[in-house]
C-alpha positions as CSV (number, residue, x, y, z in Angstrom):
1,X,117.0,110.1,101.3
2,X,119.4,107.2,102.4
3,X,117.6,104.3,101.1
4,X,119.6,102.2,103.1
5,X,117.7,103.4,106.5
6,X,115.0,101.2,104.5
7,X,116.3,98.6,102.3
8,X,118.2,95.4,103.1
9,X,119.4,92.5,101.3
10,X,120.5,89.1,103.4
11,X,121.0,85.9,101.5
12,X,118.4,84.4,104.2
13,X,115.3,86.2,103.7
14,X,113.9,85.8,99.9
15,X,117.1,85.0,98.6
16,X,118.8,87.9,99.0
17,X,116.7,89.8,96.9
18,X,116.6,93.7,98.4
19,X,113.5,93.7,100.8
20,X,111.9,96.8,102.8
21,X,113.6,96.4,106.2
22,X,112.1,94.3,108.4
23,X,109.5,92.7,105.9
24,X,109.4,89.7,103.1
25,X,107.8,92.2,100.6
26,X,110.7,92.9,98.1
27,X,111.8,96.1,96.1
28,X,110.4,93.9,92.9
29,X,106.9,93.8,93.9
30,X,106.7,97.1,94.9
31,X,107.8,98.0,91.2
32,X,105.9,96.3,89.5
33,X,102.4,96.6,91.5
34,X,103.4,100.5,90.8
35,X,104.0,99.8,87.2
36,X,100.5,97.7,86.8
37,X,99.0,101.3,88.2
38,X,98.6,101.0,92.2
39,X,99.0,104.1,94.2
40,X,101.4,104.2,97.2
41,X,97.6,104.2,99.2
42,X,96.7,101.2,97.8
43,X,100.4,99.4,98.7
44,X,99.5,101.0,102.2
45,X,96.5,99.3,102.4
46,X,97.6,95.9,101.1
47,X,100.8,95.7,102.8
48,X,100.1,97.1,106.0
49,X,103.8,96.9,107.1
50,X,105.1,99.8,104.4
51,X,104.9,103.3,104.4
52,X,104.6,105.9,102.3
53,X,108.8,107.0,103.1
54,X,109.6,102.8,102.2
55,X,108.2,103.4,99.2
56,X,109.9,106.6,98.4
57,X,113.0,104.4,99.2
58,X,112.0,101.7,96.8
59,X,111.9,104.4,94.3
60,X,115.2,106.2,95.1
61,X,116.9,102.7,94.8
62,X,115.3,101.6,91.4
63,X,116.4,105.5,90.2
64,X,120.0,104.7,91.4
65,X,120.2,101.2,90.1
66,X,119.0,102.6,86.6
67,X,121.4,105.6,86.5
68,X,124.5,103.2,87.5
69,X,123.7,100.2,85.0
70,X,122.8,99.5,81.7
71,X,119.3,97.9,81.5
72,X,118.3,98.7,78.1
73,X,120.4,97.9,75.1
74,X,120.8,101.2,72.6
75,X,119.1,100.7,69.6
């Protein structure tokens, strides 16, 4: 998957911050309403402008952002 179909970042809509396409609802809150336990059902239902592939997308982005950076200091 080319997360780009779904992603976009423009310094006029919520800073810049990556956003699904088309949407104000950044790649942030999708994390982190995944990491406080919602399902990708319960995004659905809340944010009736995603989809189950944006999400996927989110993910794919967050897993190429953590293999390319260092987020976590070794201990």
């Amino acid at each position: 998957m080319d997360y780009n179909d779904y992603l976009e970042s423009d310094a006029g809509i919520m800073l810049g911050k990556p956003v699904i396409k088309g949407t104000r609802i950044t790649v942030a809150l999708v994390l982190k309403k995944l990491s406080e336990g919602a399902t990708a059902n319960d995004l659905i239902t809340a944010y009736p402008q995603l989809t189950a592939t944006a999400i996927s997308a989110v993910l794919a982005y967050a897993a190429d952002v953590a293999d390319t950076e260092t987020l976590i200091a070794a201990a």
